[in-house]
Structure formats: structure tokens, C-alpha cells
C-alpha positions in Angstrom: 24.0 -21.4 15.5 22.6 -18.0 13.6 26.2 -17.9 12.5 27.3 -15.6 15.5 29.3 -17.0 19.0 27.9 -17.8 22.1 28.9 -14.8 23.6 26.9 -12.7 21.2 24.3 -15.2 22.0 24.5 -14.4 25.6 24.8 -10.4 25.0 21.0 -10.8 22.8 19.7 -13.2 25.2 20.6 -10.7 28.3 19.1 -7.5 25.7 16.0 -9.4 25.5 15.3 -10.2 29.1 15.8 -6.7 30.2 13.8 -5.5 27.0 10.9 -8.0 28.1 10.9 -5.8 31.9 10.7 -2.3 30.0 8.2 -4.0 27.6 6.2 -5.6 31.2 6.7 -1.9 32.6 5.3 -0.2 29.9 2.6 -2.2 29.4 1.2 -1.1 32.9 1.9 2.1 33.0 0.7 3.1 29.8 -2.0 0.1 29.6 -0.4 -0.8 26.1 0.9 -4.2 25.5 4.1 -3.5 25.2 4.7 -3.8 21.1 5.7 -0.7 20.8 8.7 -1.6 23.0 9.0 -5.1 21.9 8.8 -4.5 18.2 11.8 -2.1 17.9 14.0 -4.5 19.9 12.9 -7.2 17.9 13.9 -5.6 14.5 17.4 -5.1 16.3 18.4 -9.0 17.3 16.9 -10.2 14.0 18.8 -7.6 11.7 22.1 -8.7 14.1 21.0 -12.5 12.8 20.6 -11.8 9.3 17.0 -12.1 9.0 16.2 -10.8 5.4 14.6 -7.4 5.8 11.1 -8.9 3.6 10.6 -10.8 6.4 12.5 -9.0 9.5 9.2 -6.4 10.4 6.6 -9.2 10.0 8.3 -11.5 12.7 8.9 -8.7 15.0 5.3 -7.9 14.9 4.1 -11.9 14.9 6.2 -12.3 18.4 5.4 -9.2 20.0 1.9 -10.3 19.7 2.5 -13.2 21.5 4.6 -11.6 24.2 1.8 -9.0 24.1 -0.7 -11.8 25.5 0.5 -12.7 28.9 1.5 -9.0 29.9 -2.3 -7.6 29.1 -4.1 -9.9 31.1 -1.6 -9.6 34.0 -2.0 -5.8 33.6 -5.7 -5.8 32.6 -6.2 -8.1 36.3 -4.2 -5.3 38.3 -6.4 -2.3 36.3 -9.8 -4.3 36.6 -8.6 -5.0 40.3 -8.6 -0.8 40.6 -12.2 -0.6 39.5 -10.5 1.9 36.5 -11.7 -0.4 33.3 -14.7 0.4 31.6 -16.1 -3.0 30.7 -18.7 -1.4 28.4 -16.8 -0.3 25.9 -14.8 -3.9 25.8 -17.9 -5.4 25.4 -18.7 -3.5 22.1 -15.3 -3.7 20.7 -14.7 -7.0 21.2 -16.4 -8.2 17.8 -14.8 -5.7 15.9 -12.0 -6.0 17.1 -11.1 -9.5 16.7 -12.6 -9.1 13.0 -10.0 -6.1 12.4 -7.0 -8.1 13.7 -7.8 -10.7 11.5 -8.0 -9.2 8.0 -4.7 -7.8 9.4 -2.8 -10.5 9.5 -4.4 -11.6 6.4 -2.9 -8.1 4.8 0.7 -9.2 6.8 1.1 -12.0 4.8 0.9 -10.3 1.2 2.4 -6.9 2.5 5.7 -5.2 1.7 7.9 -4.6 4.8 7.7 -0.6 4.7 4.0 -0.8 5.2 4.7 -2.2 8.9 7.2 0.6 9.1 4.9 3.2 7.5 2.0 2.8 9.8 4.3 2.9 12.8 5.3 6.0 12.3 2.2 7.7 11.2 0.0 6.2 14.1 3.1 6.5 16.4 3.8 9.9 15.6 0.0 11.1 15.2 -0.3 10.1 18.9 3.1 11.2 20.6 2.8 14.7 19.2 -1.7 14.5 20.6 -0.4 13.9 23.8 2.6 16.0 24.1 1.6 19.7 22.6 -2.4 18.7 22.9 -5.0 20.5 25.0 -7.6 19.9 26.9 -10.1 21.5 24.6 -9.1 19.6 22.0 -12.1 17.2 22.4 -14.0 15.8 20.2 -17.1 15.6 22.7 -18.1 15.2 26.3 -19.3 11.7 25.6 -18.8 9.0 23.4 -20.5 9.0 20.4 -23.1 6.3 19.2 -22.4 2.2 19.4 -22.1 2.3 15.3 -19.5 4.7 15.9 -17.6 2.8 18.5 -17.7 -0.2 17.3 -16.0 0.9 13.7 -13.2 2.3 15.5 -12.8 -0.8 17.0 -11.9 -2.6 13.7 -9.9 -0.1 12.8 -8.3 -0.8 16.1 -7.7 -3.8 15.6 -6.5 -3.4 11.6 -3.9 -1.2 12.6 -3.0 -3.3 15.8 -2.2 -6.2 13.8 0.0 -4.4 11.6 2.1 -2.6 14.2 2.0 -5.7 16.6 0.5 -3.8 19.4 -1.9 -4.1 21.8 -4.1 -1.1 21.0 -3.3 1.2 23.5 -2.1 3.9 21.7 -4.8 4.1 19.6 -7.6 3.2 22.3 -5.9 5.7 24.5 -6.2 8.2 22.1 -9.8 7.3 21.4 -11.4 7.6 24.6 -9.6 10.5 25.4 -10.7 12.8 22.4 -14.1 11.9 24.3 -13.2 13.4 27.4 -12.6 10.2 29.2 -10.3 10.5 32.2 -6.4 9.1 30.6 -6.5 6.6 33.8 -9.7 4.8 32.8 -8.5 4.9 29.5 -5.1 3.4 30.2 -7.0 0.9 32.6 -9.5 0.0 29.5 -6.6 -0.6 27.0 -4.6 -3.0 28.8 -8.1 -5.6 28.4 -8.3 -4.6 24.6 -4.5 -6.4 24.3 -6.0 -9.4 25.2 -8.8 -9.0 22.6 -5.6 -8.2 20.1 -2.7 -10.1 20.8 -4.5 -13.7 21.2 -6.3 -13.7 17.6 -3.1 -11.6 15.9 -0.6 -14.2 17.2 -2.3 -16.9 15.4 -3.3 -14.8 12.8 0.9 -14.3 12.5 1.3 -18.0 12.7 -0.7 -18.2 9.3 0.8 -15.2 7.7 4.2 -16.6 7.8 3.7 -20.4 7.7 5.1 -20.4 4.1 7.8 -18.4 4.5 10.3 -20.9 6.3 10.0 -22.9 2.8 10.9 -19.4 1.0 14.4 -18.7 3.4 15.3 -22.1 4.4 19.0 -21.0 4.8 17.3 -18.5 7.5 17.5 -20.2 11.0 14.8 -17.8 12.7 12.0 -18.7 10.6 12.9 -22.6 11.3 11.5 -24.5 13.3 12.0 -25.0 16.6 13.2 -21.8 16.3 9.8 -20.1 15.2 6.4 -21.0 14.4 4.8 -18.9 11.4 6.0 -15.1 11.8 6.6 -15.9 16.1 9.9 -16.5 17.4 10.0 -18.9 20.0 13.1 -17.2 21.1 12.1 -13.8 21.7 8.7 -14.9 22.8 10.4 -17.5 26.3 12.7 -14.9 26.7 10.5 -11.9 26.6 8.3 -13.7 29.0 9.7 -14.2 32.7 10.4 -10.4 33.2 7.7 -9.0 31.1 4.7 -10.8 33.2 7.0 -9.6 36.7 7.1 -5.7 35.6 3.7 -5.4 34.1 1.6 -5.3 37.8 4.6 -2.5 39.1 4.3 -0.5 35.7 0.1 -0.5 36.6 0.4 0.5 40.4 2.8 3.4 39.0 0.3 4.4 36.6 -2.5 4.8 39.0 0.3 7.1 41.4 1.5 9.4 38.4 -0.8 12.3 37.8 -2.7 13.0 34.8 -0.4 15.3 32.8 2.8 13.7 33.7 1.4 10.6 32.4 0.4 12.3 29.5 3.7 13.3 28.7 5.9 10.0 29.5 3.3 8.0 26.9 3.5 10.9 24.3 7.5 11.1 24.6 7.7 7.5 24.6 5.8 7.5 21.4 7.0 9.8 19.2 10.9 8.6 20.3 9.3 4.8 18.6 8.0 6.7 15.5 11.4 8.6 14.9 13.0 5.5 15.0 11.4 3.8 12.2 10.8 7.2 10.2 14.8 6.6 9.8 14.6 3.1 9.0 11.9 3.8 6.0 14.5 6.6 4.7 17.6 4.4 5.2 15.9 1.5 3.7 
């Protein structure tokens, strides 16, 4: 099966349970879904099983959307259990939102594999290098602005989401802190947007790549049982189990880390993801 041995099947299958506990641990320490983790080892296992490269990014981002799902509400529960999430502001982004992710995955299905790639790294790197070398009077004000406002970043949220196959975080984080708001309730606040991201970009993903097992039939991850749409099943029950256990610790750490070491774990952790596929796009 995938034209490799079973002990290359067990070696992936053992890289993606303990990828799913960094990808759990992340996504409650950082309140991020955990895509940005998922996604890169993903590309990995699906370029070791010969998964054509117009298709390989796509599929990463499909499943780490549905692996996003169960880790955001278990971290969103822990945060919202912390009295840390602003539920205002998930109120007004939830419309947009959901509308951004959307006509994402509508743009996933027609795009070119370098544009998953491209807006990795610039939204990846954009936000690692904020975090790392920014200031604290680098604000954009003391409050947030108007609802209008808000709820436009919130599709583009959600747009951008969908095409990296994250939960938001990153780009909520970075929101909500340019508008002075404390990085805990921000992190705390993010891990509810994955839920608002990851359910409706799943399915959107499903969509996207329902014709494409037709187009690579001679590929066995985009057949079923093996994958539905742009999701693999396999990365998807094996992400799961450790993902879902890590994701309350990753939280609780969060809330003991103080503001400027958090600060620079998430912005390290960033602009290592955006280096990475910075040298994919100019290998490519």
C-alpha cells in the first residue's frame, strides 16, 4: 500500500502521532489550531508517498482543518473555563468569518500550489518577525476600532485561514494585539475562532478536492477510504488521540508563561514555519 513497506508505514504513522501532541500543545499554548504545525508535517508524509506536488499543499491544508476542529474546542473549553476569552469579539466575527473561509476553499480548488506556500510565508513571516523584534508602542490604538472595522478583518481572517489551513490565531493574535489587548486574552479568544474556521473550511476542503481523486487515480491518498475531498482520513485518526490529550496542558502552560516569553516562543515558532516553506517556493 502507498508503494512503501510496513515499516515505513509504522515510522510515518509513529511521526504523525507525536506530530498530533506538538500540534495539541501548540494549539493551547499559543491558542492557534495547530495548522501551522500540522501543515508542514503533512507536506512531509505526503511528499514521502508520492502525492503530486498540484495536489500535495491543498490536502495538507484540507486535513489540518479537520484536525484543527477537535483541538480548538478542547482548548477554547480550557481558555473560556479561565474567564480569558472575549466573547464579544467572537460574536462579531463569526459571520464574517465563516463567509471568508468559504470563498477560500472556493479559491483552493482552482489555485496553483505556490499560492498556499506563498501566503504561508508572507503571513507566517509578517507575524514571527511582529512578535519577535516588535514593541510595545507599536500599537495601532488603545481600543478596538469600530464593528465595520472588525468585522472586515474577520473575513479576511477567515480568507487567509482557509488557505493556510489554520485556525486563525496567528492572525487574530496579531489583531487584537496591535489594539493593545492583553496577548493572554488574545491567545484565549483565538483558540474559539478555530472552531468558527476549521468546521466550515473542512467541508469547504471536502468540495475543493472532490474531483481530484478522478484526476490522480493512480494516487492512493486521494482515494477513498483513504481520503475524502482534500482530507486524509489517515492523518486526520492519527493526528487525533494525542492532539485532543496535549491541547488542555499546552493552555494551562499558556496562562503560567509570562507575557514576553510568550511572545517570543509564538513569534520563533512562526518565523521557523515561514522559513520553511520560503525554501520550498525557491526549490520548487
Amino acid at each position: 500500500m502507498f508503494g512503501i513497506s510496513p515499516s515505513e508505514l509504522a515510522l510515518l504513522a509513529a511521526a504523525l502521532l507525536v506530530g498530533g501532541a506538538v500540534t495539541g500543545f501548540m494549539a493551547g499554548i499559543f491558542g492557534v489550531g495547530g495548522g501551522a504545525v500540522a501543515v508542514p508535517v503533512l507536506y512531509e508524509l505526503f511528499r514521502i508517498l508520492g502525492v503530486p506536488d498540484e495536489v500535495r499543499m491543498p490536502l495538507c491544508i484540507g486535513t489540518s482543518l479537520a484536525i484543527i476542529i477537535p483541538t480548538s474546542i478542547r482548548s477554547y473549553r480550557t481558555h473560556l473555563a479561565k474567564g480569558a476569552v472575549d466573547t464579544s469579539i467572537l460574536r462579531l466575527w463569526a459571520v464574517p468569518v465563516v463567509v471568508g473561509v468559504v470563498m477560500g476553499s472556493v479559491v483552493a480548488r482552482y489555485a496553483p500550489p505556490d499560492l498556499f506556500k506563498a501566503v504561508f510565508v508572507i503571513v507566517a513571516g509578517f507575524s514571527g518577525l511582529r512578535l519577535l523584534v516588535g514593541k510595545d508602542s507599536w500599537r495601532l490604538g488603545t481600543t478596538l476600532p469600530s464593528n465595520p472595522v472588525v468585522v472586515v478583518c474577520g473575513w479576511i481572517i477567515g480568507v487567509l485561514s482557509s488557505l493556510m489551513g489554520i485556525g486563525g490565531g496567528m492572525l487574530s493574535n496579531m489583531f487584537m494585539t496591535f489594539y493593545s489587548r492583553p496577548i493572554h486574552q488574545a491567545v484565549a479568544t483565538s483558540s474559539g475562532l478555530g472552531i468558527l474556521i476549521s468546521i466550515p473550511g473542512a467541508l469547504g476542503y471536502i468540495y475543493a478536492g472532490w474531483p481530484r481523486a478522478a484526476q490522480y487515480p493512480d494516487v492512493a491518498a486521494l482515494q477513498p477510504p483513504f481520503a475524502i475531498g482534500y482530507i486524509s482520513l489517515l492523518g486526520f485518526l492519527l493526528f487525533i488521540p494525542t492532539s485532543v490529550w496535549m491541547a488542555p496542558i499546552g493552555a494551562r502552560v499558556a496562562h503560567a508563561l509570562s507575557k514576553r516569553r510568550l511572545e517570543l516562543a509564538f513569534g520563533t515558532f512562526l518565523l521557523v514555519i515561514s522559513l520553511r516553506f520560503l525554501y520550498s517556493l525557491i526549490v520548487s
